[in-house]
PALUM-405419 format. One record per residue (C-alpha): residue in one letter; x, y, z. Coordinates in nm, 2 decimals. Example, Ala and Ser with C-alpha at 12.3 -4.5 7.8 and 13.67 -1.06 7.14 Angstrom:
<sites>
A,1.23,-0.45,0.78
S,1.37,-0.11,0.71
</sites>
This chain:
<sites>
X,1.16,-1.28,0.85
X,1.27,-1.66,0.78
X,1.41,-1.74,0.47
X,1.06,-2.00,0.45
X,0.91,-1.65,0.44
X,1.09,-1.52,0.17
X,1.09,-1.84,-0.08
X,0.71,-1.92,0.04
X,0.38,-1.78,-0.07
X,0.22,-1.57,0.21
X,0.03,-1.75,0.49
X,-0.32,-1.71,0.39
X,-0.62,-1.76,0.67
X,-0.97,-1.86,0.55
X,-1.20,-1.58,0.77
X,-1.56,-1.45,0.83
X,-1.63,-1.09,0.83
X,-1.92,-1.07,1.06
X,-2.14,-0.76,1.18
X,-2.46,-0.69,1.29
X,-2.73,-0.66,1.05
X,-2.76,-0.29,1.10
X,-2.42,-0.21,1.06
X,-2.32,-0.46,0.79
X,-2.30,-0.24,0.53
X,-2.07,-0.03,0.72
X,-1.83,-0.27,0.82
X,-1.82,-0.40,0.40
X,-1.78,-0.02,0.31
X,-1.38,-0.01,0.56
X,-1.31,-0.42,0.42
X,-1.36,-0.27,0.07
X,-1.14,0.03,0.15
X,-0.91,-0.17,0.33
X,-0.89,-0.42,0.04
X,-0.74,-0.73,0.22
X,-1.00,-0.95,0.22
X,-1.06,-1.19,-0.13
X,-1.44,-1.26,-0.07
X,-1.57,-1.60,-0.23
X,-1.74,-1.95,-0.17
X,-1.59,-2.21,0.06
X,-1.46,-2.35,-0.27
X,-1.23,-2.00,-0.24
X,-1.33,-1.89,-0.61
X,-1.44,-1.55,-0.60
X,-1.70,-1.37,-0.84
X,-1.60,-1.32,-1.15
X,-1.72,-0.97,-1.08
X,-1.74,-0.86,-0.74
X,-1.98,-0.69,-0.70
X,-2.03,-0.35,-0.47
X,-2.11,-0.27,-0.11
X,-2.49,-0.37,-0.15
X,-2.43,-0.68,-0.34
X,-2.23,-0.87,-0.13
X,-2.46,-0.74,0.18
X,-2.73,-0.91,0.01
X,-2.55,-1.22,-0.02
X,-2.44,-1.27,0.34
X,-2.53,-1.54,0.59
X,-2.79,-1.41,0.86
X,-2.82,-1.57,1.20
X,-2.98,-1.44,1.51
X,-2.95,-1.07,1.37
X,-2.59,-1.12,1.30
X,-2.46,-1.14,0.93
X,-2.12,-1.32,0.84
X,-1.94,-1.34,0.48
X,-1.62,-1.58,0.46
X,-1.33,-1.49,0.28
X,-0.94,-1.58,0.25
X,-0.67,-1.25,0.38
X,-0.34,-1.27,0.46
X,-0.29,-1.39,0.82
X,-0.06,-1.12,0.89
X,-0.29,-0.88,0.84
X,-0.61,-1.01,1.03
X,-0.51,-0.82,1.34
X,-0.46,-0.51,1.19
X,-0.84,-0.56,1.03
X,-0.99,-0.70,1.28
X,-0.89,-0.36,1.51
X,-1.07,-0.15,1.24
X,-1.34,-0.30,1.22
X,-1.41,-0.31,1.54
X,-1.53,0.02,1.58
X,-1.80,-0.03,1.33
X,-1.91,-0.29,1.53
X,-1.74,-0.56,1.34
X,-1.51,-0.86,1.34
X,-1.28,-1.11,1.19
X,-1.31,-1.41,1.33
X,-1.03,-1.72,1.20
X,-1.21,-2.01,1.04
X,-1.06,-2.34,0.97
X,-0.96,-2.39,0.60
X,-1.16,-2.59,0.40
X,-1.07,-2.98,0.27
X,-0.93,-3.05,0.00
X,-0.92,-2.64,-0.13
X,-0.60,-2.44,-0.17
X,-0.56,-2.07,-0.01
X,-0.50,-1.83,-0.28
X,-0.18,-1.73,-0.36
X,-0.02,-1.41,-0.30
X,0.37,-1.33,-0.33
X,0.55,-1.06,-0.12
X,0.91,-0.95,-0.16
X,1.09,-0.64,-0.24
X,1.03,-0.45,-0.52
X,1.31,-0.65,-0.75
X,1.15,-0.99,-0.70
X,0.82,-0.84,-0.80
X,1.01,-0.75,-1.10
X,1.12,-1.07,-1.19
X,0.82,-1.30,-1.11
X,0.64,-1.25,-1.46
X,0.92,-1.53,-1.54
X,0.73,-1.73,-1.35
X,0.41,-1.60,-1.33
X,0.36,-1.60,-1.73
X,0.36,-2.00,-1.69
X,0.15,-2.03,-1.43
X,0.04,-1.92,-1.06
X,0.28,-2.06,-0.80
X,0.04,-2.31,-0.62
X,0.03,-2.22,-0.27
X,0.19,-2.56,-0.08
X,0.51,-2.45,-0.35
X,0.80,-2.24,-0.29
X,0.87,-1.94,-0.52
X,1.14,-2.00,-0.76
X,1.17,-1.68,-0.89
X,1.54,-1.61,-0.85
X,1.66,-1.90,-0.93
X,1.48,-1.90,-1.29
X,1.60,-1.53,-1.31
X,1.95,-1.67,-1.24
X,1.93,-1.99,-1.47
X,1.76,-1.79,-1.76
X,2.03,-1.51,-1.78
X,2.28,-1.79,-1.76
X,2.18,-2.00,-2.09
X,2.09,-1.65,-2.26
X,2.47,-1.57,-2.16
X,2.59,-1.92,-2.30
X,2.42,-1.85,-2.69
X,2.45,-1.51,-2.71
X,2.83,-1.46,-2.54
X,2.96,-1.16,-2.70
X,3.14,-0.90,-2.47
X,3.08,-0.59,-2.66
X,2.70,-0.70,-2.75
X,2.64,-0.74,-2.37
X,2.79,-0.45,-2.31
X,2.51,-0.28,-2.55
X,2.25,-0.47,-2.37
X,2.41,-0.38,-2.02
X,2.36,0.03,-2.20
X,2.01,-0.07,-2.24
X,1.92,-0.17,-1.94
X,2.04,0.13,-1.81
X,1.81,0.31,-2.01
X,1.54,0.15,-1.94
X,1.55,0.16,-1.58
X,1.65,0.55,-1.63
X,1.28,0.53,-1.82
X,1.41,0.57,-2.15
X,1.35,0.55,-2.46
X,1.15,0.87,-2.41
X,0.86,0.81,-2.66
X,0.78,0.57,-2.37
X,0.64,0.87,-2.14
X,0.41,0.92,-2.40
X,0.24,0.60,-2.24
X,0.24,0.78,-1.94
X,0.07,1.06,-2.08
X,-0.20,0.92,-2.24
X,-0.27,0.70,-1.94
X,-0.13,0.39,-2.00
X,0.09,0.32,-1.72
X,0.06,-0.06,-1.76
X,0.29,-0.05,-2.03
X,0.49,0.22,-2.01
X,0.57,0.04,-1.65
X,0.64,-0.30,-1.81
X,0.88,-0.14,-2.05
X,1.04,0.01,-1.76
X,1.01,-0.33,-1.55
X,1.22,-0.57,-1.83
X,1.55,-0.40,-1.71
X,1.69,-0.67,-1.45
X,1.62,-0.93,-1.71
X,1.79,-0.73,-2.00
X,2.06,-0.61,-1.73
X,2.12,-0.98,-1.66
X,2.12,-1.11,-1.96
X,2.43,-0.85,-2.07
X,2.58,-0.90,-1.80
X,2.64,-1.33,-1.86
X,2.63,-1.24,-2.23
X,2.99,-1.06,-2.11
X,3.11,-1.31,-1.96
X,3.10,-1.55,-2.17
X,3.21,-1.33,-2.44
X,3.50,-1.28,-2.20
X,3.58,-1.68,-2.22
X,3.51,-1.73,-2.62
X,3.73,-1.41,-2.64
X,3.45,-1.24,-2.84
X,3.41,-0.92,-2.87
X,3.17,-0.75,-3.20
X,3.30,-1.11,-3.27
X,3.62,-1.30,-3.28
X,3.82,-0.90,-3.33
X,4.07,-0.93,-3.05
X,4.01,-0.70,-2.84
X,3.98,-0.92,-2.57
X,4.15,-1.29,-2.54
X,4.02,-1.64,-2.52
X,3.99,-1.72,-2.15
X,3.84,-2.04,-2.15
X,3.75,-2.18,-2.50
X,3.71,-2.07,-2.91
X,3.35,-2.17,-2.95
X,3.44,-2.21,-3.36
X,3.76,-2.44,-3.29
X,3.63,-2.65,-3.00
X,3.23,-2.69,-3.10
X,3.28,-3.01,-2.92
X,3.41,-2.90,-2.60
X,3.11,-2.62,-2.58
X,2.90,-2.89,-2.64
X,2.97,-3.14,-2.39
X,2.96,-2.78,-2.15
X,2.60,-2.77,-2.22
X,2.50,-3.08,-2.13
X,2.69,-3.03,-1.79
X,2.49,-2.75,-1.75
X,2.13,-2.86,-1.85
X,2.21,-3.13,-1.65
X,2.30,-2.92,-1.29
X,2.00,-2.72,-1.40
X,1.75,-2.98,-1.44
X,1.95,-3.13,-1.11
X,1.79,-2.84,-0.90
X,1.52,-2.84,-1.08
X,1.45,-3.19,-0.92
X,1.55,-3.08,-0.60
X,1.26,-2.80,-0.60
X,1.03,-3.06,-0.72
X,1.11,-3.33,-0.44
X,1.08,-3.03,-0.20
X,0.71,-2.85,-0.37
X,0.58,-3.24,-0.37
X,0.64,-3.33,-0.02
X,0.45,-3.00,0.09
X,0.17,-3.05,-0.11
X,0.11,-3.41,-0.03
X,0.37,-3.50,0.21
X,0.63,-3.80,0.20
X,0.44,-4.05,-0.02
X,0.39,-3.78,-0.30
X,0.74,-3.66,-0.32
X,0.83,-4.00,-0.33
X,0.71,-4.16,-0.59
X,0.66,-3.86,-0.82
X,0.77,-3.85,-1.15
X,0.92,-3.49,-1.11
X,1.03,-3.61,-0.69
X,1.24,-3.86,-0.55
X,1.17,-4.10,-0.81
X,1.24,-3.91,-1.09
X,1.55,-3.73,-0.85
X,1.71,-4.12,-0.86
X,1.66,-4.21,-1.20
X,1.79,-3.84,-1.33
X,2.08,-3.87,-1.05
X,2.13,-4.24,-1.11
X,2.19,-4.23,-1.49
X,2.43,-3.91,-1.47
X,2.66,-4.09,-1.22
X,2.68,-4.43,-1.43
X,2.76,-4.21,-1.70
X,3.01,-4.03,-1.55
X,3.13,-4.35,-1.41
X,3.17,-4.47,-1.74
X,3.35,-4.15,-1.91
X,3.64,-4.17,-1.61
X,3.64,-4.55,-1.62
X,3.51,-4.62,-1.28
X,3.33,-4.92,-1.20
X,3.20,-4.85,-0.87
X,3.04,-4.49,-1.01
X,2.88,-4.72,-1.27
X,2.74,-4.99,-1.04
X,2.63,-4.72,-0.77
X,2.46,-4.53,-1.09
X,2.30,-4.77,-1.18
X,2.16,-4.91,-0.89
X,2.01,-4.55,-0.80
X,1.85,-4.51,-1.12
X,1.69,-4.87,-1.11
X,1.55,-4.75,-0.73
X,1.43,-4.46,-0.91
X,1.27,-4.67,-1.15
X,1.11,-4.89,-0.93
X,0.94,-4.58,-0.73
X,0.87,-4.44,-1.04
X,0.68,-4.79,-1.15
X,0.49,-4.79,-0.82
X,0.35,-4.46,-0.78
X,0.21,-4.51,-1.22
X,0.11,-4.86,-1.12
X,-0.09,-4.73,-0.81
X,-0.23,-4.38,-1.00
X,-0.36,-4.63,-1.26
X,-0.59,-4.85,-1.07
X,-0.41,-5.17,-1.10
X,-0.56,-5.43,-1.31
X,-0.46,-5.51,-1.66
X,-0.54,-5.21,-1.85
X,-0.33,-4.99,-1.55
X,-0.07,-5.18,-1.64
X,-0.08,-5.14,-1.99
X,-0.10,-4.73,-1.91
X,0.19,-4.75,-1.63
X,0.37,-4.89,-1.88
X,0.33,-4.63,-2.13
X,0.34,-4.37,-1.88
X,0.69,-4.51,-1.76
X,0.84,-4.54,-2.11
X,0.76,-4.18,-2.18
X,0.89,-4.07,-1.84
X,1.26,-4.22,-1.90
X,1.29,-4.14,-2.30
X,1.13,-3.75,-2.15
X,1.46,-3.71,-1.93
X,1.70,-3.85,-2.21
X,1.55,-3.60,-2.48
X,1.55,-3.30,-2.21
X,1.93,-3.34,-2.09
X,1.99,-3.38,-2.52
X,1.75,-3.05,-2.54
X,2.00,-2.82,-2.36
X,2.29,-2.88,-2.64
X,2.06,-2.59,-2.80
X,2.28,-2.37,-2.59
X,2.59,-2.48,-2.78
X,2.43,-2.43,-3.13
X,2.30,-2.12,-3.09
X,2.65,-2.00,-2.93
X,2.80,-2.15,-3.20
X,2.61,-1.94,-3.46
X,2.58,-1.66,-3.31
X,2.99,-1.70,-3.34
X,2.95,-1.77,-3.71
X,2.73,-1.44,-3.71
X,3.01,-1.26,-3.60
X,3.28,-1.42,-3.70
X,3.07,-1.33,-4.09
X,3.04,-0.97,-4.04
X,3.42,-0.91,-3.91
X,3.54,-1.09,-4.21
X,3.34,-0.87,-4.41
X,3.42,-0.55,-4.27
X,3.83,-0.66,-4.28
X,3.80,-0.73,-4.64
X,3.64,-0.40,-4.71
X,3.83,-0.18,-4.50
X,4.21,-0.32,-4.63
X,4.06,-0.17,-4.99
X,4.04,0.15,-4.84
X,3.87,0.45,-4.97
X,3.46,0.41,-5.02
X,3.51,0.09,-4.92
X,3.64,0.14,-4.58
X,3.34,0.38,-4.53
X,3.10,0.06,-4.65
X,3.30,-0.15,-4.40
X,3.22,0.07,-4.11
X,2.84,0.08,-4.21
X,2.87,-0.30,-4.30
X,3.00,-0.35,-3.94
X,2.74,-0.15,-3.76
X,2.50,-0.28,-3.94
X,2.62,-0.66,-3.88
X,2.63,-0.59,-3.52
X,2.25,-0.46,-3.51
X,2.16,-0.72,-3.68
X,2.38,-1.03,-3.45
X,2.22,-0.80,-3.11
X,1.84,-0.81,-3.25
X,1.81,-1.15,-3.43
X,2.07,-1.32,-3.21
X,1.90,-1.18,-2.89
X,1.55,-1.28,-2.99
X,1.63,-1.61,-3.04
X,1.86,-1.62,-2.74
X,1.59,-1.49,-2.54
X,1.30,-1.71,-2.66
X,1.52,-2.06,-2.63
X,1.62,-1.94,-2.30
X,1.24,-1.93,-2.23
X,1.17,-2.24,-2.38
X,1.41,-2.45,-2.18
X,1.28,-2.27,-1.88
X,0.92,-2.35,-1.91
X,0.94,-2.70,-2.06
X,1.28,-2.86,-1.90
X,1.25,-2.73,-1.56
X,0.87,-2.56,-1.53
X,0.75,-2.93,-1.59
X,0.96,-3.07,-1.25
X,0.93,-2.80,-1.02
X,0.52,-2.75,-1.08
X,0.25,-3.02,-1.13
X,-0.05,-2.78,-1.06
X,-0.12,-2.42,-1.10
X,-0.25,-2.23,-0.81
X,-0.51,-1.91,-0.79
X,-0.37,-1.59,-0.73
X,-0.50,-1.37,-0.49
X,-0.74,-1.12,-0.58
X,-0.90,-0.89,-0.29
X,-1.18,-0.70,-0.29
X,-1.10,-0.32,-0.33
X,-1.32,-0.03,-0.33
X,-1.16,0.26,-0.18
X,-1.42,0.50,-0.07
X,-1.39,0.91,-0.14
X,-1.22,1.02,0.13
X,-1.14,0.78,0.32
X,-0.87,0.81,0.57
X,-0.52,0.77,0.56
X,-0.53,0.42,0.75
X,-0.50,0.15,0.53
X,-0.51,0.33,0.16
X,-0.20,0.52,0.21
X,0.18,0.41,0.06
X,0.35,0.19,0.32
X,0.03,0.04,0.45
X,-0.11,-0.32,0.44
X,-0.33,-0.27,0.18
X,-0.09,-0.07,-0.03
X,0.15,-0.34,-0.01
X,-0.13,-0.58,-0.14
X,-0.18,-0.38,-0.41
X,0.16,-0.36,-0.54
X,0.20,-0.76,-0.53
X,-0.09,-0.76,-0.76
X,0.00,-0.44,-1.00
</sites>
């Protein structure tokens, strides 16, 4: 397997399952079984309820005594279906893809990336020319989530949670499995990695503030005090919104090119033009900050090449004339102010780090104050503590988690997709008793079914 494999959505082929009249509904009754096969329209939209056996018999083409329905599969599986249906006295026979329509898109991997891709999959469908990015959001998400919420004995309680939950507590979660409702029972069970992440950076970066239940001592500062150098940690943010949205634009030059090859990912906002002016302005800024000229001059000159492009490709989407003008400009004044305000969005990460250190740094002094009084008050000062710390992990971590998301979605999301794709939704009916071929664990159409579940 190539790494394109592993990154990629999986190769689909556009196909006609064709069979005799006769035996037509026989050959349907081991596709439905087999459930490989997304049935639909040349446009590739499938009912919005497919229908049984005798429904799509009915709505096959018929030729010559012959009957054919056209579909979409993975391509590594048409050999495998093709062999079954063979003794039924059917076949699958490759059909060019249709202009201008998109194969549906289905995403394999191991169990783990299946885990993580509702990061990705709750924006949107990975169109099928675009790589997957799932791993690297996983890894940039835990990473700001680690920067606002960088406590090392909070992650720590997170890290003890997601141990839990993969272990399949809390236990009054079985009682979804009881009644039925394995959906949620198995996306409680499913959030571990990101929870299990997210303590993990949370940490580490509690290891460099040298916070721990807040500023206590227990550990040392390793890299900065986010309280006594706000400026520092917020300088650090914008480095790291900016690497972020850096390979963000990197994906983006790379998903344009293979949806519309060189001209699209060149003059793309969120591709090579919008790669230049990002790249250009951060190295004349640099420049600028160590007093170097030549940085400033080669900055600049990217960023006005990335302009130009960027000018071009509005110009040309517009139609030309006067009034495309007018709307290139507009478009072009909201694409440069966009990138400005989204490298200025990311010093979220040093605010909320910085109160969630104010959080703690609150509910230490508290519980210090009450516990040198001694007596009832050192018993307050332990509940006051415990209490502080419940509340730092649950509000903190919600709104860790949810500006995470939001800089996920709409400061990278935006460059790495333009479109959304379809996912892929075969046609399943297994029949009673079938045999073990293709329904069992392990097989093709197992494997299907546990991309889409």
């Amino acid at each position: 397997m190539s790494w394109l494999d592993v990154v990629a959505p999986t190769r689909m082929r556009r196909v006609a399952i064709v069979a005799p009249e006769g035996a037509l509904r026989g050959v349907l009754a081991q596709v439905a079984d087999a459930g490989l096969v997304e049935i639909g329209s040349a446009s590739g939209q499938p009912p919005a309820e497919q229908p049984q056996v005798d429904g799509y018999a009915a709505a096959a083409v018929r030729r010559s005594g012959a009957a054919a329905l056209a579909g979409w599969m993975p391509a590594k599986d048409v050999t495998a279906l093709s062999a079954r249906l063979t003794g039924y006295g059917g076949a699958v026979v490759p059909l060019p893809n249709p202009p201008g329509v998109d194969p549906p898109t289905l995403l394999t991997g191991r169990p783990l990336r299946r885990t993580l891709s509702p990061l990705v999959q709750t924006y949107g469908t990975v169109p099928y020319s675009d790589l997957d990015p799932t791993w690297v959001a996983w890894g940039s998400y835990v990473l700001m989530f680690g920067m606002m919420f960088g406590d090392a004995g909070e992650g720590a309680i997170l890290l003890l949670a997601a141990l839990a939950l993969r272990a399949g507590w809390p236990r009054w979660a079985s009682r979804f499995r009881q009644a039925g409702r394995f959906r949620q029972a198995g996306r409680l069970r499913q959030a571990w990695p990101f929870v299990a992440g997210a303590g993990a950076a949370s940490t580490v970066f509690g290891l460099l503030y040298g916070e721990c239940f807040g500023p206590t001592g227990l550990v040392p500062v390793l890299w900065l005090d986010p309280l006594s150098h706000a400026m520092g940690l917020l300088l650090t943010a914008v480095g790291v919104g900016a690497v972020l949205m850096a390979g963000a634009y990197l994906l983006g030059v790379i998903n344009r090119w293979r949806e519309g090859g060189w001209t699209a990912a060149l003059y793309s906002p969120s591709g090579i033009a919008g790669s230049c002016l990002f790249g250009g302005a951060a190295v004349a800024v640099a420049g600028r900050y160590a007093g170097g000229m030549v940085l400033v001059a080669s900055g600049g000159t990217l960023a006005a090449a990335g302009f130009t492009l960027a000018a071009v490709g509005f110009i040309a989407a517009a139609g030309g004339g006067g009034a495309g003008l007018v709307q290139a400009a507009v478009e072009l004044f909201d694409f440069v102010v966009r990138i400005g305000s989204n490298v200025i969005s990311f010093t979220r990460l040093a605010a909320f780090g910085l109160t969630h250190a104010a959080l703690g740094l609150l509910v230490w002094e508290a519980t210090r104050a009450l516990w040198h009084r001694g007596g009832v008050l050192a018993v307050l000062a332990v509940v006051v503590f415990a209490a502080g710390t419940a509340l730092c992990v649950g509000l903190e971590g919600l709104v860790a988690a949810i500006q995470a998301l939001r800089l996920e979605y709409y400061e990278l999301f935006s460059r790495v997709f333009v479109t959304q794709g379809r996912p892929f939704r075969p046609w399943h009916l297994p029949l009673a008793g079938s045999p073990a071929g293709v329904s069992r664990a392990g097989s093709p159409a197992e494997e299907v079914k546990e991309e889409l579940t």
